[in-house]
mmCIF file of the N, C-alpha and C atoms, coordinates in Angstrom:
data_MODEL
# 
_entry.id   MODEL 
# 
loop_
_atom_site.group_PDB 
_atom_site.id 
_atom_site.type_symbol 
_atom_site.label_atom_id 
_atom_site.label_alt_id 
_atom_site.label_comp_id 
_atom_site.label_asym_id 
_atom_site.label_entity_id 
_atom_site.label_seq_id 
_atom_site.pdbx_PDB_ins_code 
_atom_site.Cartn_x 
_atom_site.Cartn_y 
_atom_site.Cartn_z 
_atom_site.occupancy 
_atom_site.B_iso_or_equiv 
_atom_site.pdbx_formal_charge 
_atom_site.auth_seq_id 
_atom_site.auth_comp_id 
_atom_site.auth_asym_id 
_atom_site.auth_atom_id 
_atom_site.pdbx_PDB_model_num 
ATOM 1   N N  . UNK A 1 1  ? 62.648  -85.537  -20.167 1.00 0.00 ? 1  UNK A N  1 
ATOM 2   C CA . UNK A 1 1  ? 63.054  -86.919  -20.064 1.00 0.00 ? 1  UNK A CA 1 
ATOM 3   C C  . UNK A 1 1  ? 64.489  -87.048  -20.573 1.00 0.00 ? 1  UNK A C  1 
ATOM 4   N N  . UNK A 1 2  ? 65.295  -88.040  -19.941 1.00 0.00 ? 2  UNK A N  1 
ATOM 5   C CA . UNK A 1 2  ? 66.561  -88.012  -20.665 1.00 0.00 ? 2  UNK A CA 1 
ATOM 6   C C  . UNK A 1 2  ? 67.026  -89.031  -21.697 1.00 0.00 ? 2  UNK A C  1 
ATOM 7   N N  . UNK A 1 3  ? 67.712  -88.387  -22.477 1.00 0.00 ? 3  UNK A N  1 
ATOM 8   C CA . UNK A 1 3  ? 67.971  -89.382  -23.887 1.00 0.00 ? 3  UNK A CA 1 
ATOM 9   C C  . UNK A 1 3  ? 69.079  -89.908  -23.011 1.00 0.00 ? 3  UNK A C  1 
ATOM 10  N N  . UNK A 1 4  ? 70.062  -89.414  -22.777 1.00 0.00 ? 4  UNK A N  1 
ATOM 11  C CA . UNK A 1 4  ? 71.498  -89.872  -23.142 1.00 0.00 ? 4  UNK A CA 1 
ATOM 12  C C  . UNK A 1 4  ? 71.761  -91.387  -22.081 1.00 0.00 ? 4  UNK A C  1 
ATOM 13  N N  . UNK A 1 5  ? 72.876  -92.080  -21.667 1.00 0.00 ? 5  UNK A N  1 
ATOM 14  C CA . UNK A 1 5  ? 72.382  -93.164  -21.251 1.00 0.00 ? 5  UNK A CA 1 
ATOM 15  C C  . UNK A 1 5  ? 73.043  -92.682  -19.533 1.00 0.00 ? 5  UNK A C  1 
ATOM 16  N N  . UNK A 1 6  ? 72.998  -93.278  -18.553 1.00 0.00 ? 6  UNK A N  1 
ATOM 17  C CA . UNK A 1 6  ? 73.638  -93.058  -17.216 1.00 0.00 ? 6  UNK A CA 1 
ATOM 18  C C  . UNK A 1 6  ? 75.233  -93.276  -17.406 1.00 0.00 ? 6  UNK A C  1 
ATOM 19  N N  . UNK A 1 7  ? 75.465  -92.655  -16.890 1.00 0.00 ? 7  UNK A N  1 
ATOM 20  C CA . UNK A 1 7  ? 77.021  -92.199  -16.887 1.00 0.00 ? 7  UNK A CA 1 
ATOM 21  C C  . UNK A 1 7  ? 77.252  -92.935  -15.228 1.00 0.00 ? 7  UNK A C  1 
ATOM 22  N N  . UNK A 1 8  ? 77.720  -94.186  -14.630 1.00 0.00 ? 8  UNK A N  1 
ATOM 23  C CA . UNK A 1 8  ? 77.597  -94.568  -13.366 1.00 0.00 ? 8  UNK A CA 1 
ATOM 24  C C  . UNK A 1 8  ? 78.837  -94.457  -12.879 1.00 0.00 ? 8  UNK A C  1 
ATOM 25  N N  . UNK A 1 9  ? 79.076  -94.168  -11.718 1.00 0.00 ? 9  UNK A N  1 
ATOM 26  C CA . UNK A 1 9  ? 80.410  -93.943  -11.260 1.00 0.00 ? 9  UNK A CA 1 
ATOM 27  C C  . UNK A 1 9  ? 80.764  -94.613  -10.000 1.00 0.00 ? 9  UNK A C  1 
ATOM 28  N N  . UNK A 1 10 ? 81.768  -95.426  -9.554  1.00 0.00 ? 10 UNK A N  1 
ATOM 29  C CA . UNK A 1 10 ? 81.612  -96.264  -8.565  1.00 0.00 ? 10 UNK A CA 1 
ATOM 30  C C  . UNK A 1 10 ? 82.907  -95.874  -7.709  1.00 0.00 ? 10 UNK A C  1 
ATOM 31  N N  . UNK A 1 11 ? 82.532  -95.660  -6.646  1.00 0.00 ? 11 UNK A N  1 
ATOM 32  C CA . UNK A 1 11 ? 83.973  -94.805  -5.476  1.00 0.00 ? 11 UNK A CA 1 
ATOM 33  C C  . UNK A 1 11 ? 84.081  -95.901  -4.130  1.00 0.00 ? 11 UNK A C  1 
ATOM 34  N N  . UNK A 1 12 ? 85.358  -96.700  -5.301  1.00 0.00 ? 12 UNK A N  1 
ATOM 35  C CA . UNK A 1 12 ? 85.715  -98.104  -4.859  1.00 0.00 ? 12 UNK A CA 1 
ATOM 36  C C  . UNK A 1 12 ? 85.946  -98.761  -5.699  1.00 0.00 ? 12 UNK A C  1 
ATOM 37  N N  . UNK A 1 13 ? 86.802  -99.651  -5.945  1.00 0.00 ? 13 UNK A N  1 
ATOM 38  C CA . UNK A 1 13 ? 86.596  -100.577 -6.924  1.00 0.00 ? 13 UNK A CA 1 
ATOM 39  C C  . UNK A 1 13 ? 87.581  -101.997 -6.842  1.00 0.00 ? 13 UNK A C  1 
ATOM 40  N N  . UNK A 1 14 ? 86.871  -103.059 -5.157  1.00 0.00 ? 14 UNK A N  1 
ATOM 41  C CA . UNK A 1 14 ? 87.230  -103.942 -5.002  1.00 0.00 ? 14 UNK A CA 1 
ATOM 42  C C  . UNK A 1 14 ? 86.241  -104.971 -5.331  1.00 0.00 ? 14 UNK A C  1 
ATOM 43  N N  . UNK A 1 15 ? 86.465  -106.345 -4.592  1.00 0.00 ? 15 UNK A N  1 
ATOM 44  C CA . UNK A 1 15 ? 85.571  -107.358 -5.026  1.00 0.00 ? 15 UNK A CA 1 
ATOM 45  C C  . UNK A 1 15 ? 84.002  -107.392 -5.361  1.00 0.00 ? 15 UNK A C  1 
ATOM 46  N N  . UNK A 1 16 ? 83.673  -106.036 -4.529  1.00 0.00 ? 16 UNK A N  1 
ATOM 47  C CA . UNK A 1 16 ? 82.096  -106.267 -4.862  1.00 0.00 ? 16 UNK A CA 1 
ATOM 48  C C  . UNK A 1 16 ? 82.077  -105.072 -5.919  1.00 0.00 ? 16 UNK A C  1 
ATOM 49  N N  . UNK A 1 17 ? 82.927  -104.296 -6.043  1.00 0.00 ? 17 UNK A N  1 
ATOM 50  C CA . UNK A 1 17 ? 82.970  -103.328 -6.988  1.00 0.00 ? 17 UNK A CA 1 
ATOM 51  C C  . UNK A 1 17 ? 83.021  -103.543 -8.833  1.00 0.00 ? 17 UNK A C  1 
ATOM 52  N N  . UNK A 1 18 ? 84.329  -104.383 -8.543  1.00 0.00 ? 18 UNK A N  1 
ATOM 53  C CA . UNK A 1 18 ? 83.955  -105.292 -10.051 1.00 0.00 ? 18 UNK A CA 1 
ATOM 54  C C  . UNK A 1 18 ? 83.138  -106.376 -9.962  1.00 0.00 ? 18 UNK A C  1 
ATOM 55  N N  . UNK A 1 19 ? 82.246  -106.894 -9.190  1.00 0.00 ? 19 UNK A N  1 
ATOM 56  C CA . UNK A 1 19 ? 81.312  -107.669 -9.642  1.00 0.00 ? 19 UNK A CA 1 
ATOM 57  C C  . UNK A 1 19 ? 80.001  -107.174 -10.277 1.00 0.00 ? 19 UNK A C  1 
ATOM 58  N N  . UNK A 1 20 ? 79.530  -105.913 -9.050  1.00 0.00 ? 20 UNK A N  1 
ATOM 59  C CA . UNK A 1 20 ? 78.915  -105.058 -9.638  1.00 0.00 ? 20 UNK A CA 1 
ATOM 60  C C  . UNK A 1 20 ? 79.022  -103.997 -11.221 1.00 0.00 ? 20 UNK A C  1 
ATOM 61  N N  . UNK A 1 21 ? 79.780  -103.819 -11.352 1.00 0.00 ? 21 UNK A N  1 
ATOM 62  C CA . UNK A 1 21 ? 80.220  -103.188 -12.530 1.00 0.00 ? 21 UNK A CA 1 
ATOM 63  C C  . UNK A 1 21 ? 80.456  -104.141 -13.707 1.00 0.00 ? 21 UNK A C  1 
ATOM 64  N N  . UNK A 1 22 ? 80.728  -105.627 -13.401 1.00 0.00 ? 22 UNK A N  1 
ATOM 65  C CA . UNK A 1 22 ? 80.535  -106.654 -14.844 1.00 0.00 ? 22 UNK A CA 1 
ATOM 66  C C  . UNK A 1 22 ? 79.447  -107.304 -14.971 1.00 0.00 ? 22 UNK A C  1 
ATOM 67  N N  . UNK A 1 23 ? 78.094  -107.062 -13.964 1.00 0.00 ? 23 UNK A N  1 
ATOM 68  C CA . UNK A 1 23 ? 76.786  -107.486 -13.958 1.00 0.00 ? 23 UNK A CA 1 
ATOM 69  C C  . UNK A 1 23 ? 76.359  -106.481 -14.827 1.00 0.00 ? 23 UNK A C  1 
ATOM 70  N N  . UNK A 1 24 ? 76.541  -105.217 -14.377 1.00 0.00 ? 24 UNK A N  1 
ATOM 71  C CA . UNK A 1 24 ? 75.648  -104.125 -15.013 1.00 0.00 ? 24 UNK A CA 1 
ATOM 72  C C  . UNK A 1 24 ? 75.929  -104.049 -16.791 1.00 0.00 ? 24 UNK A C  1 
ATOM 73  N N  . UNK A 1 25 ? 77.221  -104.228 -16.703 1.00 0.00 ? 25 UNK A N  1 
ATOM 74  C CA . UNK A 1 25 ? 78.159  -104.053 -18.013 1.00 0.00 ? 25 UNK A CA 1 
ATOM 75  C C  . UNK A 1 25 ? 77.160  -104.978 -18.769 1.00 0.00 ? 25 UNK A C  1 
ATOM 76  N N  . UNK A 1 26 ? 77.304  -106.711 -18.452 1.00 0.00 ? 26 UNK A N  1 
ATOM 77  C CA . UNK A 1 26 ? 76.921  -107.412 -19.289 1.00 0.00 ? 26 UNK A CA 1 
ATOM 78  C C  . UNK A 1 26 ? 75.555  -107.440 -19.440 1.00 0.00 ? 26 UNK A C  1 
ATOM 79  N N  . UNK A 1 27 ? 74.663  -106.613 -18.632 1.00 0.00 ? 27 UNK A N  1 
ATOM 80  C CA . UNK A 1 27 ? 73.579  -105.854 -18.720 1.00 0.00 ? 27 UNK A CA 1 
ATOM 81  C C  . UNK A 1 27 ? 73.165  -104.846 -19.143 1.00 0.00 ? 27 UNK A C  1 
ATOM 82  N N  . UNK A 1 28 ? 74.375  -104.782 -20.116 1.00 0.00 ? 28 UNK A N  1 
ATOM 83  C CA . UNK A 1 28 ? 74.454  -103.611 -20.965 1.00 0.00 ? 28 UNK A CA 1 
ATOM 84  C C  . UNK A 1 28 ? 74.479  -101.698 -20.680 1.00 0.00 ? 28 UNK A C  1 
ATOM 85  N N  . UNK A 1 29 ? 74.937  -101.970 -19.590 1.00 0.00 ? 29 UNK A N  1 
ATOM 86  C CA . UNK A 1 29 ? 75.297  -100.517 -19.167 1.00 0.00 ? 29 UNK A CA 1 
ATOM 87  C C  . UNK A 1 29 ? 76.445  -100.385 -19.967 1.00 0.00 ? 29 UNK A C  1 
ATOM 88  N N  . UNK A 1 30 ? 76.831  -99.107  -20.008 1.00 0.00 ? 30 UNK A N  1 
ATOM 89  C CA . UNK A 1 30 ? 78.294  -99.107  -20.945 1.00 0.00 ? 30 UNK A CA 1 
ATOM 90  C C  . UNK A 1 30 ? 79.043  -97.186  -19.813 1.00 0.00 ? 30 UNK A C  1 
ATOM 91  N N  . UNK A 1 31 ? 79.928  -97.255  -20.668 1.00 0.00 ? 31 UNK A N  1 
ATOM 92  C CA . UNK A 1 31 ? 80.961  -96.542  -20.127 1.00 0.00 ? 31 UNK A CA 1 
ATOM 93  C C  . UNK A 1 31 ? 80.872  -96.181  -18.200 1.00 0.00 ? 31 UNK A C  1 
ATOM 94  N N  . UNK A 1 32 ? 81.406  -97.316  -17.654 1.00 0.00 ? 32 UNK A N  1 
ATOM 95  C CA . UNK A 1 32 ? 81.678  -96.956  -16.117 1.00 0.00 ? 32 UNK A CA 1 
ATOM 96  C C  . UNK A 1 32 ? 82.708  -96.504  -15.744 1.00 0.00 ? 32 UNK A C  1 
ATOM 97  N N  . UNK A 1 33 ? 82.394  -95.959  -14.637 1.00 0.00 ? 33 UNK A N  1 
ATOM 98  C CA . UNK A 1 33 ? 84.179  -95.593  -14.562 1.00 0.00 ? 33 UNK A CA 1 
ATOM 99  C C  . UNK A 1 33 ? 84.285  -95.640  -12.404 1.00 0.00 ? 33 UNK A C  1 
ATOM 100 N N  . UNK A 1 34 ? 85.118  -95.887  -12.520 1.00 0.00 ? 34 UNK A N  1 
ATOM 101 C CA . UNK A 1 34 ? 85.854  -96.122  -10.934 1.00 0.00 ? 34 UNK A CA 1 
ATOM 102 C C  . UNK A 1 34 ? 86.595  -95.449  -10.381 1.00 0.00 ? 34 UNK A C  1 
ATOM 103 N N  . UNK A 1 35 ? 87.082  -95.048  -8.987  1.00 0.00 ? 35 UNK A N  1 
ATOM 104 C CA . UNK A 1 35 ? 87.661  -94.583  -8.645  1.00 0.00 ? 35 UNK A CA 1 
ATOM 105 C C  . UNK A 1 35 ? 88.009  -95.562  -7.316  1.00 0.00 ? 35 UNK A C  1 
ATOM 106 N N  . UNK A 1 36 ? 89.439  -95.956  -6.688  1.00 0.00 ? 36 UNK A N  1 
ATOM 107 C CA . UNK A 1 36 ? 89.921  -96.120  -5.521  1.00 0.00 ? 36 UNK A CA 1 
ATOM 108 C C  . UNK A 1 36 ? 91.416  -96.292  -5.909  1.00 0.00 ? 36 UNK A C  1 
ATOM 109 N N  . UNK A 1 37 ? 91.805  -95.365  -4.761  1.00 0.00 ? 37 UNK A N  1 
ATOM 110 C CA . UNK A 1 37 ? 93.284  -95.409  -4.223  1.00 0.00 ? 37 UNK A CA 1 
ATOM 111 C C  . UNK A 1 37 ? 94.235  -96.291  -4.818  1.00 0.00 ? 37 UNK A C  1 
ATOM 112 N N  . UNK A 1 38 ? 94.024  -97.382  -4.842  1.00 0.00 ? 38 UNK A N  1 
ATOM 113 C CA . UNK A 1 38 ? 94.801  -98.422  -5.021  1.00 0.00 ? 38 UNK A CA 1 
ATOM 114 C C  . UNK A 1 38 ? 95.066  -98.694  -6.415  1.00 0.00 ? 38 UNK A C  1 
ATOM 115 N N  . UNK A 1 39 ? 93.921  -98.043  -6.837  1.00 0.00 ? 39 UNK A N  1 
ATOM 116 C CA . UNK A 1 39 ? 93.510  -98.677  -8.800  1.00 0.00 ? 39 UNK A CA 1 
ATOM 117 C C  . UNK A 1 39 ? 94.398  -97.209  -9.610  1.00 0.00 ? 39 UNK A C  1 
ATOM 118 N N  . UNK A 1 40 ? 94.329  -95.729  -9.029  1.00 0.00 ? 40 UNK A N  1 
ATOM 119 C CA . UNK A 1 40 ? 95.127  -95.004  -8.881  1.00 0.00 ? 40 UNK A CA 1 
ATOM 120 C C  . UNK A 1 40 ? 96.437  -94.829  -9.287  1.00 0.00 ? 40 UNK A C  1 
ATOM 121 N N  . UNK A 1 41 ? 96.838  -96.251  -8.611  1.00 0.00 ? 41 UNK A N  1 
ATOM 122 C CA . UNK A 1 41 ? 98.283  -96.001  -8.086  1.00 0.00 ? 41 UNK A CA 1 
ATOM 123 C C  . UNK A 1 41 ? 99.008  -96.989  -9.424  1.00 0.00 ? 41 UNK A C  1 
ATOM 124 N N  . UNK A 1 42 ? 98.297  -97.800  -9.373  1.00 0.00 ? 42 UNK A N  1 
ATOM 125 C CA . UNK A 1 42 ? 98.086  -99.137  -10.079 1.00 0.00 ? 42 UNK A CA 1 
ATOM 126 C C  . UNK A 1 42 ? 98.571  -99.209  -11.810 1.00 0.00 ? 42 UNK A C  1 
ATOM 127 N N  . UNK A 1 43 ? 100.117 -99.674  -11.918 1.00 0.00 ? 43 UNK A N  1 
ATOM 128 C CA . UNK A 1 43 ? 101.019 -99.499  -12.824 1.00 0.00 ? 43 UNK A CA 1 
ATOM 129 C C  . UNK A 1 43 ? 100.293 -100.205 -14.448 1.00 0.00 ? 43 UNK A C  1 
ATOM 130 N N  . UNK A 1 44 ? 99.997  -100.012 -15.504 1.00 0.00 ? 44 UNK A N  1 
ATOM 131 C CA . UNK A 1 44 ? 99.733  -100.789 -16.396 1.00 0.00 ? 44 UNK A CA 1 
ATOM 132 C C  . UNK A 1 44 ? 100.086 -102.473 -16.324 1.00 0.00 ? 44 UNK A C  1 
ATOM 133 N N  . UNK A 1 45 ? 99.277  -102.732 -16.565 1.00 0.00 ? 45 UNK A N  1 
ATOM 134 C CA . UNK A 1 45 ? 99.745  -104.320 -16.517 1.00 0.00 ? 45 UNK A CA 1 
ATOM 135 C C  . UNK A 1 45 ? 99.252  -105.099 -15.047 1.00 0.00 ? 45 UNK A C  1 
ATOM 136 N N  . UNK A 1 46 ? 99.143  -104.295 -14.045 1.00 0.00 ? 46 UNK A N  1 
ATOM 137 C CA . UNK A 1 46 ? 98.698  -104.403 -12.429 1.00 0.00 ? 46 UNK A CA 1 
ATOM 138 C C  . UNK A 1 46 ? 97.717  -105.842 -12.643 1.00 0.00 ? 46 UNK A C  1 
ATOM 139 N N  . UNK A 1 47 ? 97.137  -106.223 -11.357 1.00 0.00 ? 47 UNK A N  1 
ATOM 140 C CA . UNK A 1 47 ? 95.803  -106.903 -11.831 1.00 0.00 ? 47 UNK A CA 1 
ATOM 141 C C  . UNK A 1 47 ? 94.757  -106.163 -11.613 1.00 0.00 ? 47 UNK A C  1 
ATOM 142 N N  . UNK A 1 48 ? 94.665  -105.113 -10.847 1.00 0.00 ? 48 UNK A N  1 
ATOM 143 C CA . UNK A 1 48 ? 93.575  -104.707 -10.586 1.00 0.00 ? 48 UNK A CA 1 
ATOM 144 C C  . UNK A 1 48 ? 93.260  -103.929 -11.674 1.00 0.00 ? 48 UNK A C  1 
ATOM 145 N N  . UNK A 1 49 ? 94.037  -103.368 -12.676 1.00 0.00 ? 49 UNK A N  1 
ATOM 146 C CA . UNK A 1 49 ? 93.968  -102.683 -14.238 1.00 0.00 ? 49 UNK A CA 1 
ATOM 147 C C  . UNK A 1 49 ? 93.373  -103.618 -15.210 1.00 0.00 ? 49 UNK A C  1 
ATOM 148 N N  . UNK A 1 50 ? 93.946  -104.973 -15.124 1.00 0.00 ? 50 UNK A N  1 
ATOM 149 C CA . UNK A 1 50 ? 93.466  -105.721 -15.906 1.00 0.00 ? 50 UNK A CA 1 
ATOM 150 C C  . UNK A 1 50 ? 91.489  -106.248 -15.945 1.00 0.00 ? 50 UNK A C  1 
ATOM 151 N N  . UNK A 1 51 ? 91.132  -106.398 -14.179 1.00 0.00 ? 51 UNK A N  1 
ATOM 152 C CA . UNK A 1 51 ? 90.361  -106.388 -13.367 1.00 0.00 ? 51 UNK A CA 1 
ATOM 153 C C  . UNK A 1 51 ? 88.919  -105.413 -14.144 1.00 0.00 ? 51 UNK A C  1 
ATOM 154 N N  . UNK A 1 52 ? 89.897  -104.218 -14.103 1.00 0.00 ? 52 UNK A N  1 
ATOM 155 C CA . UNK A 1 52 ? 88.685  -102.589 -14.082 1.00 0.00 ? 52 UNK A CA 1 
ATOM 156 C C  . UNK A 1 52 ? 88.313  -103.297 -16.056 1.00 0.00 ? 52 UNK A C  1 
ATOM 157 N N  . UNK A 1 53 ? 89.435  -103.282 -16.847 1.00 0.00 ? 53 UNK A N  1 
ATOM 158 C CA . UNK A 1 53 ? 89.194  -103.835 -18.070 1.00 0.00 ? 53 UNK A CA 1 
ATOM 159 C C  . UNK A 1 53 ? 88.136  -104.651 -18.912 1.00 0.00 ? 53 UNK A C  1 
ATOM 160 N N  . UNK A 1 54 ? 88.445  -105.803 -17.347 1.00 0.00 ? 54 UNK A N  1 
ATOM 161 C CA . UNK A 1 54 ? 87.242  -106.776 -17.932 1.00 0.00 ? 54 UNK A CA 1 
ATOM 162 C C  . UNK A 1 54 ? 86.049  -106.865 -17.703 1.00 0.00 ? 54 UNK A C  1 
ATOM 163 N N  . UNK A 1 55 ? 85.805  -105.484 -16.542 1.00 0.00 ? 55 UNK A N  1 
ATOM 164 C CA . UNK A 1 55 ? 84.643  -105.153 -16.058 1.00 0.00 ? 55 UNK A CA 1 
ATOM 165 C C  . UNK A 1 55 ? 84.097  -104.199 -17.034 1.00 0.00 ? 55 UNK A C  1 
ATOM 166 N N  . UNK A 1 56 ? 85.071  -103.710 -18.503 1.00 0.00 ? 56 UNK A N  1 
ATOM 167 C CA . UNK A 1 56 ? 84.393  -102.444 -18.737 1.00 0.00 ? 56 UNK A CA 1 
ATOM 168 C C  . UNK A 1 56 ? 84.071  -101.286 -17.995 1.00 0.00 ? 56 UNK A C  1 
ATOM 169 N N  . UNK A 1 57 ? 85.119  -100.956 -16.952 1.00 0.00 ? 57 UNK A N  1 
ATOM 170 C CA . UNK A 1 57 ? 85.429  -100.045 -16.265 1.00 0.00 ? 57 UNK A CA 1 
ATOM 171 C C  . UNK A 1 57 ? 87.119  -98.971  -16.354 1.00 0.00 ? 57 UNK A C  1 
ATOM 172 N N  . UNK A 1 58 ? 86.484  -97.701  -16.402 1.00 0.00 ? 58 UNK A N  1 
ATOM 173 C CA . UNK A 1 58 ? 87.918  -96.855  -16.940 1.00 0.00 ? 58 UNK A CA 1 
ATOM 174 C C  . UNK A 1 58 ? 88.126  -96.640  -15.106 1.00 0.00 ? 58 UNK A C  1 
ATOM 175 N N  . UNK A 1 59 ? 89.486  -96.645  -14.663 1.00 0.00 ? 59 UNK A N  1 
ATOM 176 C CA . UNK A 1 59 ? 89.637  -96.479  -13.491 1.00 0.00 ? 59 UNK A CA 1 
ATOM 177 C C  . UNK A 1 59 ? 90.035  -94.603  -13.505 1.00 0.00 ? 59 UNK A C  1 
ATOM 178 N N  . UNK A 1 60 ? 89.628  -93.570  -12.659 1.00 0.00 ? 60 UNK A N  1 
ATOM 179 C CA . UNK A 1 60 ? 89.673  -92.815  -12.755 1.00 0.00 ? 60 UNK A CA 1 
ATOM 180 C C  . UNK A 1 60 ? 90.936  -92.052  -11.819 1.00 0.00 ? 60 UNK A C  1 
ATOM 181 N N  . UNK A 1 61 ? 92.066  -91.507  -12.242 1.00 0.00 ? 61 UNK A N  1 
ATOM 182 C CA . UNK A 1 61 ? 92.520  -90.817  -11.435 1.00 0.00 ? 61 UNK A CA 1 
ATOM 183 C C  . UNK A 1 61 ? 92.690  -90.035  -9.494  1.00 0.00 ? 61 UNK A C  1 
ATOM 184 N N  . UNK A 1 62 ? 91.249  -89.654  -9.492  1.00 0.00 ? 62 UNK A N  1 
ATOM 185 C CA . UNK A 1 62 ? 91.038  -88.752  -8.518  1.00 0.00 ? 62 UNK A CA 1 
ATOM 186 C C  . UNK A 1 62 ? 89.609  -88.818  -8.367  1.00 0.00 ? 62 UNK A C  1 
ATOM 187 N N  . UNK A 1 63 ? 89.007  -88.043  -7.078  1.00 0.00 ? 63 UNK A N  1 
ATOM 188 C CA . UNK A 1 63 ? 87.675  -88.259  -6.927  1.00 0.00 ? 63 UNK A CA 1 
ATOM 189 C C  . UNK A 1 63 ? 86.975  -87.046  -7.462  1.00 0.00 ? 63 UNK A C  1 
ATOM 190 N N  . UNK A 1 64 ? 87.919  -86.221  -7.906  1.00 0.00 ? 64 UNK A N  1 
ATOM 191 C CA . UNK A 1 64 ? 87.164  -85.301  -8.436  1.00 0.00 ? 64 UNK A CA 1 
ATOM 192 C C  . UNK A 1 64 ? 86.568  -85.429  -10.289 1.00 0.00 ? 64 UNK A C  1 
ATOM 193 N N  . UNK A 1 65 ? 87.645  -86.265  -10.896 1.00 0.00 ? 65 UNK A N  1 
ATOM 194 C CA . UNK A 1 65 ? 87.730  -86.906  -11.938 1.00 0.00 ? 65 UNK A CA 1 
ATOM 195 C C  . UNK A 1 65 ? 86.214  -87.526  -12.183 1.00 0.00 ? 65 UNK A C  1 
ATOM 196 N N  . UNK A 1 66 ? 86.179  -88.543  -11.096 1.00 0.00 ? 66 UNK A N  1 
ATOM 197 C CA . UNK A 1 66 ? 85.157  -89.388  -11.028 1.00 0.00 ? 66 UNK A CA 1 
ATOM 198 C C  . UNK A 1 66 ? 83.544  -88.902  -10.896 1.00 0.00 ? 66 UNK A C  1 
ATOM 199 N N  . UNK A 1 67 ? 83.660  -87.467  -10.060 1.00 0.00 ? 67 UNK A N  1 
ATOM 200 C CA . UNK A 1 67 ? 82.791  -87.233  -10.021 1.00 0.00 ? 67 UNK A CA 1 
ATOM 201 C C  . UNK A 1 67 ? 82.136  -86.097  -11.323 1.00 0.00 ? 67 UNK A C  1 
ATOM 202 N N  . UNK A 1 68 ? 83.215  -85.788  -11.970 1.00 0.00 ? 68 UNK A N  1 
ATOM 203 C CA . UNK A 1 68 ? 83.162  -85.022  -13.349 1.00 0.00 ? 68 UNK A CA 1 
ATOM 204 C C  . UNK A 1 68 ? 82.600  -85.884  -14.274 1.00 0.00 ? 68 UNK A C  1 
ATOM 205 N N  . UNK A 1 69 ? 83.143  -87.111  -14.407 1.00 0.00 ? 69 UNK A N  1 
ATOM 206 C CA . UNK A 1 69 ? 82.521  -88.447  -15.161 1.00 0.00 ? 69 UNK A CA 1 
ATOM 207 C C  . UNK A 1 69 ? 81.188  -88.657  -15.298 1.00 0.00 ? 69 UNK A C  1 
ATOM 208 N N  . UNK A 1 70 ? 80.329  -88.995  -13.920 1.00 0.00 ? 70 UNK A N  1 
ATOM 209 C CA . UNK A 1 70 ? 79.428  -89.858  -13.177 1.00 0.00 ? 70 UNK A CA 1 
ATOM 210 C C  . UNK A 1 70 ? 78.331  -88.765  -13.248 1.00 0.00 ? 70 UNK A C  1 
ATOM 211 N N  . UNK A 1 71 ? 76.988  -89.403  -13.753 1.00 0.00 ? 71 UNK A N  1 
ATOM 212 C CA . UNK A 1 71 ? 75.565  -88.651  -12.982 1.00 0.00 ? 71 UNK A CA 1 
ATOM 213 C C  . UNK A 1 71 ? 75.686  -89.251  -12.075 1.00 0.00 ? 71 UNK A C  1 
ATOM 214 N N  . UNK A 1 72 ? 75.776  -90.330  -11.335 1.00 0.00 ? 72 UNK A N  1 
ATOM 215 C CA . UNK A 1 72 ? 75.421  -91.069  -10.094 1.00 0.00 ? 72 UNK A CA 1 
ATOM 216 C C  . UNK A 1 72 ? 76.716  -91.804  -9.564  1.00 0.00 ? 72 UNK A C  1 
ATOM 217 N N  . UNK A 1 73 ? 77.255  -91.568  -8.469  1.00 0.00 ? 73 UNK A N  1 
ATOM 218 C CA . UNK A 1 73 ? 78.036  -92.353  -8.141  1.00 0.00 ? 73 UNK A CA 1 
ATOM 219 C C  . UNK A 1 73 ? 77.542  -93.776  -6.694  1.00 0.00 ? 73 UNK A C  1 
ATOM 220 N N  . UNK A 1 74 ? 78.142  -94.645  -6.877  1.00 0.00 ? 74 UNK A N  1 
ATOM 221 C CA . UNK A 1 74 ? 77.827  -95.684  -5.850  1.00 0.00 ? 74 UNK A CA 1 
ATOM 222 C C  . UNK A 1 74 ? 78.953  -95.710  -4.978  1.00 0.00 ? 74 UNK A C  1 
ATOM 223 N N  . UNK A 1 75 ? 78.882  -95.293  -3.316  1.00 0.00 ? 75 UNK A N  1 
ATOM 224 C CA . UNK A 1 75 ? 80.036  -95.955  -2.828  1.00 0.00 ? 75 UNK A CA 1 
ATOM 225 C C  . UNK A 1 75 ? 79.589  -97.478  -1.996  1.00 0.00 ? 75 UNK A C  1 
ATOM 226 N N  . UNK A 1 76 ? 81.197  -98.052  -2.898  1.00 0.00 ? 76 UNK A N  1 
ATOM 227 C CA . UNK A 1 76 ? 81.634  -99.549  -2.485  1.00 0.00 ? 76 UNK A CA 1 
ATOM 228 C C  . UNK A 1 76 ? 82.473  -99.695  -1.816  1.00 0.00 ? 76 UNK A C  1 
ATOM 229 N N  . UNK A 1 77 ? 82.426  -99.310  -0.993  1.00 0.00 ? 77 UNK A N  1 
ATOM 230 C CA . UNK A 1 77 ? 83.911  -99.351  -0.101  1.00 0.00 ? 77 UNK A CA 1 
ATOM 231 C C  . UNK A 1 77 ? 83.279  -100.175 1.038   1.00 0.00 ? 77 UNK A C  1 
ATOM 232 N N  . UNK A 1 78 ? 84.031  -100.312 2.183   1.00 0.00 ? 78 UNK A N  1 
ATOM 233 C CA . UNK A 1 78 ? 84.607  -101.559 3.570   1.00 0.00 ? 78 UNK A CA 1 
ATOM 234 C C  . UNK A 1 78 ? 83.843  -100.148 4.481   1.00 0.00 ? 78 UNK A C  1 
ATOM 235 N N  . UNK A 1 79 ? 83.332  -99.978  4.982   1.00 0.00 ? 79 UNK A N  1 
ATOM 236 C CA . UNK A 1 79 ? 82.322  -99.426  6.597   1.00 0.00 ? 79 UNK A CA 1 
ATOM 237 C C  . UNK A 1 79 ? 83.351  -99.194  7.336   1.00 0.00 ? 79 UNK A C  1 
# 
C-alpha cells in the first residue's frame, strides 16, 4: 500500500488546467507541478507564473522534468 502522497502532474497548464489544479489543491492535494510551452517560456512576474502560484502549482521546465516529478500525469491540453 502506499504511504507517500500522489505526486500529480498536469501536461498543460491553461484555463481548465489551473482550475483543475486549485480545486484539487484546495482539496488538499499538495505539491503539483505543470508543464506547457508557454508557462516554460514565461519570464518571472508573467501572469501565467503568477497563475501556476496561486494554483499551488511549480511550472516545470520540460516534459521530461515533468514526468520525473509526477506518478500520474493528466493531459489538459486543446484536441
Amino acid at each position: 500500500m502506499r504511504t507517500e502522497p500522489l505526486r500529480l502532474g498536469l501536461m498543460g497548464f491553461g484555463e481548465a488546467g489551473y482550475f483543475l489544479a486549485k480545486g484539487l489543491r484546495d482539496a488538499g492535494l499538495q505539491g503539483i507541478v505543470a508543464y506547457s510551452p508557454s508557462g516554460a517560456r514565461a519570464p518571472a512576474g508573467h501572469p501565467l507564473r503568477r497563475r501556476a502560484a496561486e494554483a499551488g502549482v511549480e511550472l516545470m521546465p520540460d516534459p521530461r522534468t515533468l514526468c520525473a516529478r509526477a506518478d500520474l500525469i493528466l493531459a489538459v491540453t486543446q484536441g
